[in-house]
N, C-alpha and C positions, 0 to 999 in steps of 0.2 A: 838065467840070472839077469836082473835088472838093476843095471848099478846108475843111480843119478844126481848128481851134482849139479852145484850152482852154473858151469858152463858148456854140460853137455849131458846128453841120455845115451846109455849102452846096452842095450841087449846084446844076449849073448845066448845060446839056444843052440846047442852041440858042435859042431862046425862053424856054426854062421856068426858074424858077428853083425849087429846095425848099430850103427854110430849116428847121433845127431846132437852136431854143438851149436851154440848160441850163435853163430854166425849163419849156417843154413838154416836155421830157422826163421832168420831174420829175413835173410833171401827169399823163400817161401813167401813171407809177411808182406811183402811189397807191393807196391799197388802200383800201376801205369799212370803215367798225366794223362790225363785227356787228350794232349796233343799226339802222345802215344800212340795211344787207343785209335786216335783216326790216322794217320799214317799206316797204323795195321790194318785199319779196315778198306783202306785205297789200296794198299798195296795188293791186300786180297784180294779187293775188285779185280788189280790190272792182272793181276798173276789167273786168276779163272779167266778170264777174257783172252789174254794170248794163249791159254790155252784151250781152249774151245776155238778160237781163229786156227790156231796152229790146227788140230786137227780135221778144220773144216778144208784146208790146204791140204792135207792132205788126202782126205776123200776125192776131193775136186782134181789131185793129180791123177787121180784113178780113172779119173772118168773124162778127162780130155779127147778131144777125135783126133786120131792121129791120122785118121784120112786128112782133114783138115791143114793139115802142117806141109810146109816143105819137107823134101826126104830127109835133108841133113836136118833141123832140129827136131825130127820126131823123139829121138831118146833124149834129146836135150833140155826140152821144155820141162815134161815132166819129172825130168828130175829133179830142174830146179826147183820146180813148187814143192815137191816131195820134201825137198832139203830145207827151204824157208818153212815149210811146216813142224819139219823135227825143228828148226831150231827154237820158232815160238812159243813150241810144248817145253822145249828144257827150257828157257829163259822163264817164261811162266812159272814153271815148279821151281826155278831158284828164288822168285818174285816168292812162291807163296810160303819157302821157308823162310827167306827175310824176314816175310811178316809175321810168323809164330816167333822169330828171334827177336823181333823186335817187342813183341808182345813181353814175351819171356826176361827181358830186361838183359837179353845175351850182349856182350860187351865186341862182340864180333858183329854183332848184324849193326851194332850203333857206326862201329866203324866202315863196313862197306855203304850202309846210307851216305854218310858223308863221301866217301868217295866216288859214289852215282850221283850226288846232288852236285858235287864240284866239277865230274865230268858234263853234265847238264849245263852247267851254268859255262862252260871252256865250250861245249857244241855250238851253246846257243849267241854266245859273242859273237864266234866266228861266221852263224848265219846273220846277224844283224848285220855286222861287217858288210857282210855280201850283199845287203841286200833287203834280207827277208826282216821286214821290222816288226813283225807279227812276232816274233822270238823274246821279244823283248818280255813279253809274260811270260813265259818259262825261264829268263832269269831272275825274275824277281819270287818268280813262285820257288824256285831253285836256294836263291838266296834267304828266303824266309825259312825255308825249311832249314838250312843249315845257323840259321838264329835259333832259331828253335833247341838244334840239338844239341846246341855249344850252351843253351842254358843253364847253368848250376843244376838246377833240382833234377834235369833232366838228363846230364851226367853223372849226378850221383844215382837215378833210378839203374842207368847202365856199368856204374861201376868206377866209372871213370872223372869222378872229383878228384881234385890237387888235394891234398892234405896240407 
């Protein structure tokens, strides 16, 4: 049975029921900003890249000389690398589901961006501070992105307009 109305379509097919109302539909309908769109497509870059490093770390732990080592950090070394490698794969594959959330217009990915961009922008003060003035472009780059995503059009593609 196919029942359809002005605010939603029902199938209905022995057991099963599928339901679509005018609100996912609209969701479906929705297009990315441009800004979006590249944000997903850096992200994707960085997220394949830590992970290919990641597991280049870890082949490379495999194959250390451990003649080469003093006694005490032969089990040490390669573990470490081991461990920095698993971390760059999982950090990577959270990178690359970000960016399909972000893609997706998921009202979660919009909010951890913001939270990596703000921790970005709290790292890189506190390296200027110290010192390192080269930082200073990763907090403006930092801060532009979070312009970005605090835009109107570009909270409402995520869900997250004031009414």
């Amino acid at each position: 049975m196919i029942k359809l109305t002005d605010e939603s379509v029902i199938i209905k097919y022995s057991t099963l029921t599928f339901s679509i109302d005018n609100n996912m539909a609209q969701a479906q309908q929705k297009k990315a900003p441009i800004g979006v769109k590249v944000l997903t497509g850096l992200a994707v870059l960085t997220g394949v890249l830590m992970v290919m490093g990641g597991v280049a770390l870890m082949a490379l732990a495999a194959e250390i000389p451990l003649a080469l080592l003093p006694p005490e950090q032969m089990p040490l070394i390669p573990a470490l690398v081991m461990g920095i490698g698993a971390t760059l794969v999982a950090v990577g594959g959270a990178t690359i589901l970000l960016a399909v959330g972000l893609f997706k217009g998921i009202s979660l990915a919009w909010r951890a961006m913001t939270v990596i961009a703000f921790i970005g922008i709290a790292a890189s003060v506190v390296s200027v501070v110290t010192g390192e003035i080269a930082q200073i472009g990763s907090v403006i780059i930092n801060g532009a992105i979070l312009y970005y995503l605090y835009r109107p059009n570009v909270k409402r593609y995520f869900g997250r307009a004031e009414v």
